[in-house]
DRENDO-1510 file (C-alpha; in Angstrom, 1 decimal, always signed):
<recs>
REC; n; res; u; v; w
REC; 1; UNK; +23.5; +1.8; +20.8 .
REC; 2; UNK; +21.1; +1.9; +23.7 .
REC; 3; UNK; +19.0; -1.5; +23.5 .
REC; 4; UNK; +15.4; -1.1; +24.2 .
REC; 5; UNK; +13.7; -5.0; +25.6 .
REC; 6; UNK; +16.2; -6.7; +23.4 .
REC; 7; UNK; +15.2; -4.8; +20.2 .
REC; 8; UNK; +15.1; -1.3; +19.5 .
REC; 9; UNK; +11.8; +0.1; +18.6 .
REC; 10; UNK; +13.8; +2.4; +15.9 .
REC; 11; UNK; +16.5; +0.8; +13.9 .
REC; 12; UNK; +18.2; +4.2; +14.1 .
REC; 13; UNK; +21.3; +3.0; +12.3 .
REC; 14; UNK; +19.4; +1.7; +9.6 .
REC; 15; UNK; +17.5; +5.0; +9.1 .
REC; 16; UNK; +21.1; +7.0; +8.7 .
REC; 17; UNK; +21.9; +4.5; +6.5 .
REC; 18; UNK; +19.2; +4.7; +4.5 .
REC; 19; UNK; +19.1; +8.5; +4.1 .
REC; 20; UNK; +22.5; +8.9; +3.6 .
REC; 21; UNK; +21.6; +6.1; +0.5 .
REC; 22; UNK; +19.0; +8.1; -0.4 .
REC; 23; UNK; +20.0; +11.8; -0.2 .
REC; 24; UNK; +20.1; +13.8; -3.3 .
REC; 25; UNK; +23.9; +14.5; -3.9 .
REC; 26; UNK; +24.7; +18.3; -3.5 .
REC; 27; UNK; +26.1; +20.7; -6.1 .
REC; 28; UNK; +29.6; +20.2; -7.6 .
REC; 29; UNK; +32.2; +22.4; -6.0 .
REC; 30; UNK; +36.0; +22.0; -5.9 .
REC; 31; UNK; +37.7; +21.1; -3.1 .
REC; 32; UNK; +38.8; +25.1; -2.3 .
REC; 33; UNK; +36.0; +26.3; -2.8 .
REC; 34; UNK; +34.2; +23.4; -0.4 .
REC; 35; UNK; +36.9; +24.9; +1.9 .
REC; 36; UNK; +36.3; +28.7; +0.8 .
REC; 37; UNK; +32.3; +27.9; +1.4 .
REC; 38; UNK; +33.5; +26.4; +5.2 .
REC; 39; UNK; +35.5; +29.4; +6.2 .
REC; 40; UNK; +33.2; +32.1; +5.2 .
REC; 41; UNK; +30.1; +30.4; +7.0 .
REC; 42; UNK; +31.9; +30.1; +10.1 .
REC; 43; UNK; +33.1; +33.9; +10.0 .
REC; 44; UNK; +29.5; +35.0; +9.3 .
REC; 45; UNK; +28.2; +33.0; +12.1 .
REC; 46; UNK; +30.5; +34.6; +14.6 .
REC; 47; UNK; +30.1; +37.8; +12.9 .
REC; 48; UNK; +26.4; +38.0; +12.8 .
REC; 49; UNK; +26.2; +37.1; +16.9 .
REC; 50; UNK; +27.2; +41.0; +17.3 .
REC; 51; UNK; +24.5; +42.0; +14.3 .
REC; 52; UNK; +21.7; +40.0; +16.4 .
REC; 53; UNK; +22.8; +41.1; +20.0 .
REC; 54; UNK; +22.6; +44.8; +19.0 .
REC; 55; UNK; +19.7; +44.5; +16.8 .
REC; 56; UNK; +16.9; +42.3; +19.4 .
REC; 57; UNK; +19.0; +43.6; +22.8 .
REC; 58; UNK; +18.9; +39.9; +23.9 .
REC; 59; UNK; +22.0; +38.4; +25.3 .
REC; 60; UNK; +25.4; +39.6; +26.3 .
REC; 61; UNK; +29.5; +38.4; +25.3 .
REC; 62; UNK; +29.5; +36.0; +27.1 .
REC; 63; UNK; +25.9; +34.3; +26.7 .
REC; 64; UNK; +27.1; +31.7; +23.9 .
REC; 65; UNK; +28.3; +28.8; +24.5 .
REC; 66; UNK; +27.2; +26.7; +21.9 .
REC; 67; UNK; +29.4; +25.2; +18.9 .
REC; 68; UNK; +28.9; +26.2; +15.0 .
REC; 69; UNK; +29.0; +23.1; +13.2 .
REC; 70; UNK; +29.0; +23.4; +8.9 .
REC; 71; UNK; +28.0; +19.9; +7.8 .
REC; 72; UNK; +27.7; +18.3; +4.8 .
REC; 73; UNK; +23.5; +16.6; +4.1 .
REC; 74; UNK; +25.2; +13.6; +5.7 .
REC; 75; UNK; +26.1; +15.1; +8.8 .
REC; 76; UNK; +22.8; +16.9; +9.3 .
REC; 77; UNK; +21.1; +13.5; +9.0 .
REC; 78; UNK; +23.4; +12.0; +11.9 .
REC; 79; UNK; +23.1; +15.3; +13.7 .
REC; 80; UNK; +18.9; +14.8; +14.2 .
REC; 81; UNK; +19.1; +11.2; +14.5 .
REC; 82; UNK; +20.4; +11.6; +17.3 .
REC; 83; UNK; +18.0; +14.3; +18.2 .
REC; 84; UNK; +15.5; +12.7; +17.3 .
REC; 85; UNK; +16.7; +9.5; +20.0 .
REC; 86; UNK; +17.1; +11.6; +22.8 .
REC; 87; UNK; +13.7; +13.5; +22.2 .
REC; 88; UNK; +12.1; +10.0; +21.5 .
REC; 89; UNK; +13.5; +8.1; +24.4 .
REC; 90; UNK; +11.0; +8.6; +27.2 .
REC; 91; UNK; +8.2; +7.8; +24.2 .
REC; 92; UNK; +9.8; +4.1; +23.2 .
REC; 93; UNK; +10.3; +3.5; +26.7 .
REC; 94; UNK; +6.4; +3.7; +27.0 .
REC; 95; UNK; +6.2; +1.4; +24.0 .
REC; 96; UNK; +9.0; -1.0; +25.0 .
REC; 97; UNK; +6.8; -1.9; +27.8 .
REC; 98; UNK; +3.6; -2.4; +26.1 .
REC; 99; UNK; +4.9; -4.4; +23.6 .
REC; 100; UNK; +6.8; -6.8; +26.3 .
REC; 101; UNK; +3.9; -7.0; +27.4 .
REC; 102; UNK; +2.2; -8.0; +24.3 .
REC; 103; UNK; +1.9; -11.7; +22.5 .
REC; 104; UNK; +4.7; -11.4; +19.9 .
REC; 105; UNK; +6.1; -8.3; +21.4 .
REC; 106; UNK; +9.9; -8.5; +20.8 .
REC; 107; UNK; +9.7; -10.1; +17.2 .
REC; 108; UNK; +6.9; -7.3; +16.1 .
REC; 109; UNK; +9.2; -4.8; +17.6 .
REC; 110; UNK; +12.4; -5.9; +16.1 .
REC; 111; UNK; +10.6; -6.1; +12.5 .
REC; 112; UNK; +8.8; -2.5; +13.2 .
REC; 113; UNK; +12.4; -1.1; +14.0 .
REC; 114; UNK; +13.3; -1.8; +10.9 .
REC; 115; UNK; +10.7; -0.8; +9.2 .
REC; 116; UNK; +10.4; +2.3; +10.8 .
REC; 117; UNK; +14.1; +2.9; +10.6 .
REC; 118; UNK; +13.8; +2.9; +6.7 .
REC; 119; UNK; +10.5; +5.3; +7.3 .
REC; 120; UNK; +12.5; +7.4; +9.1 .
REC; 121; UNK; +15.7; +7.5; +6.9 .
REC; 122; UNK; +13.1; +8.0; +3.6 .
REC; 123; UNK; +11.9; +11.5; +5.5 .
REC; 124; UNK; +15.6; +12.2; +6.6 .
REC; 125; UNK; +16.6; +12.2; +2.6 .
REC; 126; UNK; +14.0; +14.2; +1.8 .
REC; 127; UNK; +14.8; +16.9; +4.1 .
REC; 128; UNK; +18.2; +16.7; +3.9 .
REC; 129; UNK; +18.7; +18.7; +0.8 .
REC; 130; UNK; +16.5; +21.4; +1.9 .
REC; 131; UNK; +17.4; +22.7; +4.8 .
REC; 132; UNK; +19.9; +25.8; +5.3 .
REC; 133; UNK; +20.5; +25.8; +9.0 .
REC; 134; UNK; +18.9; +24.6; +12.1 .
REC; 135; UNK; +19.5; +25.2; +15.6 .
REC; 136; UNK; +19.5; +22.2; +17.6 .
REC; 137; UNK; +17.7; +22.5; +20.7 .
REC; 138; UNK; +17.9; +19.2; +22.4 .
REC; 139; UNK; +21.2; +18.2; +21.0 .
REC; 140; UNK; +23.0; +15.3; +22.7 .
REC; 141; UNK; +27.1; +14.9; +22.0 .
REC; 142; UNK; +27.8; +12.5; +19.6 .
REC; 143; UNK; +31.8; +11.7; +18.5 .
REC; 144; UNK; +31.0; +14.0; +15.1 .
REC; 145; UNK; +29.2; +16.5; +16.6 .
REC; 146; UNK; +29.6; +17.9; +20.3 .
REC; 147; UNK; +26.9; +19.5; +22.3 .
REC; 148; UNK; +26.8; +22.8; +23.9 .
REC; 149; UNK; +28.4; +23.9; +27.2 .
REC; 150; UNK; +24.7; +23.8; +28.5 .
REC; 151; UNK; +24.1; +20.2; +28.0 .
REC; 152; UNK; +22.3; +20.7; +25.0 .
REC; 153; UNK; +22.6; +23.3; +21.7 .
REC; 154; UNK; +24.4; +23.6; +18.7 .
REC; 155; UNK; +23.8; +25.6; +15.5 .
REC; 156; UNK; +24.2; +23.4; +12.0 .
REC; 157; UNK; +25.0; +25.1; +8.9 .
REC; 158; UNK; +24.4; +22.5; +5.9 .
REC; 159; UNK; +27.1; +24.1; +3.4 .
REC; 160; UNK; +25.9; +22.6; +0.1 .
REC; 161; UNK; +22.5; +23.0; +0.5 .
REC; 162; UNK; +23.4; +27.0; +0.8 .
REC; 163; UNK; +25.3; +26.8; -2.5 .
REC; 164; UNK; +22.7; +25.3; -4.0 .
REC; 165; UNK; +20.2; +27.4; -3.0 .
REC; 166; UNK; +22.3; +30.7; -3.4 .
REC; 167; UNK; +23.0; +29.7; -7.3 .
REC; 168; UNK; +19.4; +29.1; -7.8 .
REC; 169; UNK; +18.3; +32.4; -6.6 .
REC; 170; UNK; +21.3; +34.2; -8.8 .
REC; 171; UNK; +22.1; +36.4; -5.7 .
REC; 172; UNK; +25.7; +37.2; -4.7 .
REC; 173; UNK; +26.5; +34.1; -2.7 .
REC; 174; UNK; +28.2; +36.5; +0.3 .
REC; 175; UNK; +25.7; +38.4; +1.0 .
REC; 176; UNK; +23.7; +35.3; +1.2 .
REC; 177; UNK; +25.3; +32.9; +3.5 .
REC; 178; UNK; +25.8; +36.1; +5.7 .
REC; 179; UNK; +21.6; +36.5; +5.6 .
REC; 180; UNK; +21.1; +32.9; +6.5 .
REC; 181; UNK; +23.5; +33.5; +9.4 .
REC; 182; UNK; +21.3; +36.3; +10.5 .
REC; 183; UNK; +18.5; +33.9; +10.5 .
REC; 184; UNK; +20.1; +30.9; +12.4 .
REC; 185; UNK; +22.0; +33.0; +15.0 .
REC; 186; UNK; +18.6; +34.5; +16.1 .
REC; 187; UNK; +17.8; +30.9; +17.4 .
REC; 188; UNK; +21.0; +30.6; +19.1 .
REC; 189; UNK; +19.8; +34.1; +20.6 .
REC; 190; UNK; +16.6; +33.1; +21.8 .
REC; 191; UNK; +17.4; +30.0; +23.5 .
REC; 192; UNK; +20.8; +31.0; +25.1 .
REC; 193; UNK; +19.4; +33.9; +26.3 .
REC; 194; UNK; +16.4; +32.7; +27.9 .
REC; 195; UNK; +17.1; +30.2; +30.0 .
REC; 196; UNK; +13.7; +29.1; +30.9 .
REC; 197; UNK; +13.2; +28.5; +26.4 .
REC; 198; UNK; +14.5; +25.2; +26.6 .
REC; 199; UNK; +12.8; +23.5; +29.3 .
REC; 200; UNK; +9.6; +24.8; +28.5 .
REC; 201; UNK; +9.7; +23.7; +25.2 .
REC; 202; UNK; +11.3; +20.3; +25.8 .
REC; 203; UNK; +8.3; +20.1; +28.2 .
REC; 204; UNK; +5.6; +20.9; +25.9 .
REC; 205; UNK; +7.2; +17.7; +23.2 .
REC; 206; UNK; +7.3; +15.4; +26.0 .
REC; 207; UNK; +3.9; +16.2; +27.1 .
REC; 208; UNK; +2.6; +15.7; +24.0 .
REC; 209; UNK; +4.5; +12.5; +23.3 .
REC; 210; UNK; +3.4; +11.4; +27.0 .
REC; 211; UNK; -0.7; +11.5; +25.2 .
REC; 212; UNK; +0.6; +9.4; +22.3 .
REC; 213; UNK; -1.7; +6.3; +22.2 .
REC; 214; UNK; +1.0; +3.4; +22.6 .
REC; 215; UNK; -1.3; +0.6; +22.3 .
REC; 216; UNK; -0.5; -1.0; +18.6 .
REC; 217; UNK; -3.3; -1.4; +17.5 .
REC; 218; UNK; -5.0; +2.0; +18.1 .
REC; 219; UNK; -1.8; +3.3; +16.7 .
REC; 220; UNK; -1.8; +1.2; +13.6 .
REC; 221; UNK; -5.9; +2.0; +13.4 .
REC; 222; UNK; -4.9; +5.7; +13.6 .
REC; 223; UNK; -2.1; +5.6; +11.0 .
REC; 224; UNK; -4.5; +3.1; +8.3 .
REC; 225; UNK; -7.2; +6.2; +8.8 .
REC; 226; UNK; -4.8; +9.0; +8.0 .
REC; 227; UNK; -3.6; +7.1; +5.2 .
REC; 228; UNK; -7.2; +6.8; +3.5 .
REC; 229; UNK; -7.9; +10.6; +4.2 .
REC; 230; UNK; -5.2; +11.9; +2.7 .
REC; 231; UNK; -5.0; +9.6; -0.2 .
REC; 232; UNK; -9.2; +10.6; -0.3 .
REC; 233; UNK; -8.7; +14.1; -0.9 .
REC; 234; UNK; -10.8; +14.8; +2.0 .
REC; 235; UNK; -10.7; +18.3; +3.0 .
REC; 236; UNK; -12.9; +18.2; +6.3 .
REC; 237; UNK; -9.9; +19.8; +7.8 .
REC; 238; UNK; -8.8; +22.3; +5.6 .
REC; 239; UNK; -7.7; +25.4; +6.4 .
REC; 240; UNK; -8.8; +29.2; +5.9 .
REC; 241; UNK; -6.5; +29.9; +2.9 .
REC; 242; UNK; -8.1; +26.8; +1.1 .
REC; 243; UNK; -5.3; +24.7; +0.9 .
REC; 244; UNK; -7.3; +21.7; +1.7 .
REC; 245; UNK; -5.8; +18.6; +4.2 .
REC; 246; UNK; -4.7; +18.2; +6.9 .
REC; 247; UNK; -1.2; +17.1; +7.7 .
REC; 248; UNK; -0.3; +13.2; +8.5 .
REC; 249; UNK; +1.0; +15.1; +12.2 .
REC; 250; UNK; -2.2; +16.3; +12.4 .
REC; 251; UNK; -4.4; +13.9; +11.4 .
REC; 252; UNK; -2.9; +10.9; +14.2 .
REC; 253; UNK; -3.8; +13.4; +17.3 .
REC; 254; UNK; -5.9; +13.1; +20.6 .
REC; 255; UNK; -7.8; +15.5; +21.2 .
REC; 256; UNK; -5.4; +16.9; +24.6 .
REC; 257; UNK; -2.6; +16.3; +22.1 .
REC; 258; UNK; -4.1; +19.4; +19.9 .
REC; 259; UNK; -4.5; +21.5; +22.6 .
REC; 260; UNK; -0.4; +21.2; +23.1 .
REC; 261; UNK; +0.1; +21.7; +19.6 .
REC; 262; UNK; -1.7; +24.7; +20.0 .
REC; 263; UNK; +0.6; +25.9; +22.5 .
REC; 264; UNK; +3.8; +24.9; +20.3 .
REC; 265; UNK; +2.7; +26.0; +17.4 .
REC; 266; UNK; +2.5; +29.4; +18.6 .
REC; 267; UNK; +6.2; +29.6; +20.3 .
REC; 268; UNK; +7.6; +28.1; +16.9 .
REC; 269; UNK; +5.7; +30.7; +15.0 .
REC; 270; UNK; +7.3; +33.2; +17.2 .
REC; 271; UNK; +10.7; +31.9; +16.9 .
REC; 272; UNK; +10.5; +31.5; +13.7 .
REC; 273; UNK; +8.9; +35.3; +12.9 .
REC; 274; UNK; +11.4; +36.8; +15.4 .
REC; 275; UNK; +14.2; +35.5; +13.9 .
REC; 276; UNK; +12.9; +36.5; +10.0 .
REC; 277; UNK; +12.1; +39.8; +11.0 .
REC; 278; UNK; +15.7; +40.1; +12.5 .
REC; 279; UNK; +17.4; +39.1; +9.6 .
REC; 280; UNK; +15.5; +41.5; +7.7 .
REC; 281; UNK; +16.3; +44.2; +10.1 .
REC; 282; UNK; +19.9; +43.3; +10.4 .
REC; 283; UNK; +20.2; +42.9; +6.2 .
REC; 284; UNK; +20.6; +46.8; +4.9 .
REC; 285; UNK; +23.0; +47.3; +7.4 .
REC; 286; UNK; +25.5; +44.6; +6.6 .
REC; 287; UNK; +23.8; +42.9; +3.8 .
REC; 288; UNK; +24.2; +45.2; +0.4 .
REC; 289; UNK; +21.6; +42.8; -1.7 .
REC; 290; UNK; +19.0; +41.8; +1.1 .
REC; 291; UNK; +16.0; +43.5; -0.8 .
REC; 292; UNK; +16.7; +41.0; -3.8 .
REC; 293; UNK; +17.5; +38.0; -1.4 .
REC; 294; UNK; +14.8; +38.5; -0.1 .
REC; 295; UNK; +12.4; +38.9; -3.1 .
REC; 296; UNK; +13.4; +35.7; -5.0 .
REC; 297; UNK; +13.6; +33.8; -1.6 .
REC; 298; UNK; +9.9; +34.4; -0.8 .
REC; 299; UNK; +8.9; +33.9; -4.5 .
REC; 300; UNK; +10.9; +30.5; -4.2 .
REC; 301; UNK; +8.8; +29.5; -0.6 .
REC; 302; UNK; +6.0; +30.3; -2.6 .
REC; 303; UNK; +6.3; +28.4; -6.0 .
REC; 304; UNK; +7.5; +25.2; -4.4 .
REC; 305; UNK; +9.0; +22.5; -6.8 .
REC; 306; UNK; +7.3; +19.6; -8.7 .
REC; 307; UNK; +3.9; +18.2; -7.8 .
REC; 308; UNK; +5.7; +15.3; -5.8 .
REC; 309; UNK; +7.5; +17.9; -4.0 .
REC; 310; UNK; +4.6; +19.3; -3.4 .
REC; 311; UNK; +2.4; +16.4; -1.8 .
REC; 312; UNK; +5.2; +15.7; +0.1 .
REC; 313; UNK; +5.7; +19.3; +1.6 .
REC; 314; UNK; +1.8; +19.3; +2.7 .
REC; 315; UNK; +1.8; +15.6; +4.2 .
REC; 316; UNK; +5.0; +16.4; +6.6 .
REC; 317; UNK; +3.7; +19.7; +7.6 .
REC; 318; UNK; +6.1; +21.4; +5.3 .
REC; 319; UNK; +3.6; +24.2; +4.5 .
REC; 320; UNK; +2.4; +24.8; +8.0 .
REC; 321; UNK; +6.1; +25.1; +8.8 .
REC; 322; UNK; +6.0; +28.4; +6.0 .
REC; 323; UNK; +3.1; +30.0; +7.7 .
REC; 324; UNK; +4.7; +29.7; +10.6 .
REC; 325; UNK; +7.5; +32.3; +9.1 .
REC; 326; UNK; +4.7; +34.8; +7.6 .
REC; 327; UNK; +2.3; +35.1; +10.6 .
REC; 328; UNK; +5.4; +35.0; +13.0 .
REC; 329; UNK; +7.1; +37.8; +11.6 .
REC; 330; UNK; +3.8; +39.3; +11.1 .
REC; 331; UNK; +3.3; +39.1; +14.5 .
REC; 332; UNK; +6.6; +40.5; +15.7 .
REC; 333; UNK; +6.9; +43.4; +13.2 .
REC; 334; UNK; +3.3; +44.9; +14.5 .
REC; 335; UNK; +4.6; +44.6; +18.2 .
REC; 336; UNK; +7.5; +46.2; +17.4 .
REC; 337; UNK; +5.7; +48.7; +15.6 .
REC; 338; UNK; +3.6; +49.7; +18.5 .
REC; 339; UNK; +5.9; +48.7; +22.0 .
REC; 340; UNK; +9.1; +48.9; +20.6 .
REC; 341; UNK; +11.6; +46.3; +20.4 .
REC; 342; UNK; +12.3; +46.3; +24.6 .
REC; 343; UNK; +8.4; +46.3; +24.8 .
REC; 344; UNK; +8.1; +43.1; +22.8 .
REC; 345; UNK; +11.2; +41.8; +24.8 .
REC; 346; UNK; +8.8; +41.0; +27.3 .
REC; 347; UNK; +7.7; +38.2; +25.5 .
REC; 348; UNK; +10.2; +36.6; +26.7 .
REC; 349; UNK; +9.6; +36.9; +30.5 .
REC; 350; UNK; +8.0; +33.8; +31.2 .
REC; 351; UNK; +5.8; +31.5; +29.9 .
REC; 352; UNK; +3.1; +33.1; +30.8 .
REC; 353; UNK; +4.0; +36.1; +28.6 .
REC; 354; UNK; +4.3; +33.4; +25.1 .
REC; 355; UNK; +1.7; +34.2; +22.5 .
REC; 356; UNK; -0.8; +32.1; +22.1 .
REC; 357; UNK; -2.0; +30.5; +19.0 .
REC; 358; UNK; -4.8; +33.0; +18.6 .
REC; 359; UNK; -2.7; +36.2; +19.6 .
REC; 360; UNK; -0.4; +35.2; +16.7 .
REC; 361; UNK; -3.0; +36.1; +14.6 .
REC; 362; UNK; -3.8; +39.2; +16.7 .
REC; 363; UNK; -1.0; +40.9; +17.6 .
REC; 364; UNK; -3.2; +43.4; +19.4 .
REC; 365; UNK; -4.2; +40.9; +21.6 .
REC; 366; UNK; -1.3; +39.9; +22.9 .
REC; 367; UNK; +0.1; +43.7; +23.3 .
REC; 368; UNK; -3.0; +44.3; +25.7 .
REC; 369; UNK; -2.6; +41.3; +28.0 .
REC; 370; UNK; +1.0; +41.9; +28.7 .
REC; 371; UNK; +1.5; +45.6; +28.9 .
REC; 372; UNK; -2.1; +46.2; +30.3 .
REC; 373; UNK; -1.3; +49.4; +32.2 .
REC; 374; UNK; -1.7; +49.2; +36.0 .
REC; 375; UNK; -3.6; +52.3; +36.3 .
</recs>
């Protein structure tokens, strides 16, 4: 483990440790049909690179070079620790220095560490049994999990939360692990096929972490005032659907920091819409059921779970990340509708040619800007 000024400002051994304590255990399966569950994933995700290729005309043979990793909620925990250290690194640099510089700095940071490791292990548990797949963008190698060919890049499948998730809905579990495929290999479309996606993106986080107000005591300020807002009520920031709040995320920002957020919130609504709308399009081809997946998955986004479930969801941005899906696809499906799918292609030209956060909500918009007709 890297050492940061002698003490690291993010006990990131202690946060694995403590999610993989804490994680929910996932359902009971034999041992063949653990290995059943394994073997089919991995033959839908290499099937369902042709369905996506075909289906969004991005990317070629030869374009992936990115491992398919099924995990268990353990691994998925390990796998976005260390994401989360390489994505954080330039950030706790920043903050290794201020404290060091600091009365008390290297005992405050060896105690915040920990305390932040547990913080971040307590979130880790929490998502852990939730998530389906994820493409990992900024992936570094670890000795459990490799990195892409590219430096960076590798798709996760989390097996039992799929089982679980598939015997909830009552839907024929092959058709489903074959739709969540769909999903997740869109991502490994988008950002293997665009080689700019990465960079851009990567650039966009660290700009935003580079605005992050480092100073401990604004920061502790900033935290002790989102606390009492959200446990308040106050809905000074609520949004137009009325679901009152704003998230913790939210709620800690500079004002240049919104204006990035902004800017990333579109491209994940896009990437996120693009690759619904694909595996939606893809489905009645290849996936008999899709129509019924389909129905009880978005009636099961929509009712959520308990109240705690709930509160939780809304302060880690949990429903923000859902509206992200509906006004992405929304977004895509109406370009598609009126350029065609090599017409919204073009979205991917440059960054320049991105949404933005308002042209998510007008598709229109964004239609006129970047085919605007010389003539």
């Amino acid at each position: 483990m890297t050492s940061l000024g002698g003490a690291e400002m993010v006990d990131w051994n202690l946060a694995v440790a403590t999610a993989t304590r804490l994680v929910r255990p996932g359902p009971e399966v034999s041992r063949d049909e653990a290995r059943a569950v394994v073997a089919e994933l991995r033959r839908h995700a290499k099937s369902s690179e042709a369905h996506v290729r075909s289906f969004t005309r991005m990317g070629t043979e030869d374009t992936h070079d990115t491992p398919v990793l099924v995990v268990d909620r353990a691994g998925w925990v390990r796998a976005n620790v260390a994401g989360f250290r390489e994505l954080l690194k330039p950030l706790l640099e920043k903050m290794k220095d201020r404290r060091g510089s600091g009365p008390g700095g290297a005992v405050m940071g060896a105690v915040g560490g920990k305390v932040t490791g547990v913080e971040l292990g307590m979130l880790l548990s929490f998502l852990a049994s939730r998530v389906l797949g994820q493409y990992e963008t900024f992936a570094p190698a670890t000795r459990e999990l490799p990195a892409g060919g590219n430096g960076g890049g590798r798709l996760l499948l989390v097996a039992p939360n799929i089982v679980h998730v598939e015997r909830e809905l009552d839907v024929d579990p092959h058709d489903f692990r074959l739709w969540v495929c769909l999903h997740e290999e869109t991502h490994r479309t988008q950002f293997s096929s665009v080689p700019w996606l990465r960079d851009h993106l990567e650039g966009e986080i660290q700009s935003f972490l580079g605005e992050t107000e480092v100073d401990p005591m604004t920061v502790l300020e900033r935290v002790r005032e989102a606390a009492q807002s959200l446990a308040g009520g106050r809905t000074d920031g609520a949004d137009d659907d009325g679901d009152g709040g704003r998230t913790f995320v939210e709620l800690v920002q500079t004002p240049a920091q919104r204006e990035i957020l902004a800017r990333l919130t579109a491209v994940m609504s896009l990437l996120e819409g693009h690759a619904d709308y694909v595996m939606d399009g893809v489905g009645p081809d290849v996936v008999p059921s899709v129509t019924e997946i389909r129905e009880k998955f978005k009636e099961r986004r929509q009712r959520g779970a308990s109240r705690l479930d709930q509160a939780l969801r809304k302060l880690l941005g949990l429903d923000a990340k859902l509206r992200q899906y509906r006004d992405g696809e929304r977004f895509v499906r109406a370009v598609v509708e009126e350029v065609g799918m090599d017409g919204f292609n073009r979205v991917w030209t440059s960054p320049n040619t991105l949404p933005t956060k308002a042209e998510i909500a007008k598709p229109a918009d964004w239609v006129a800007r970047v085919h605007r007709k010389a003539d």
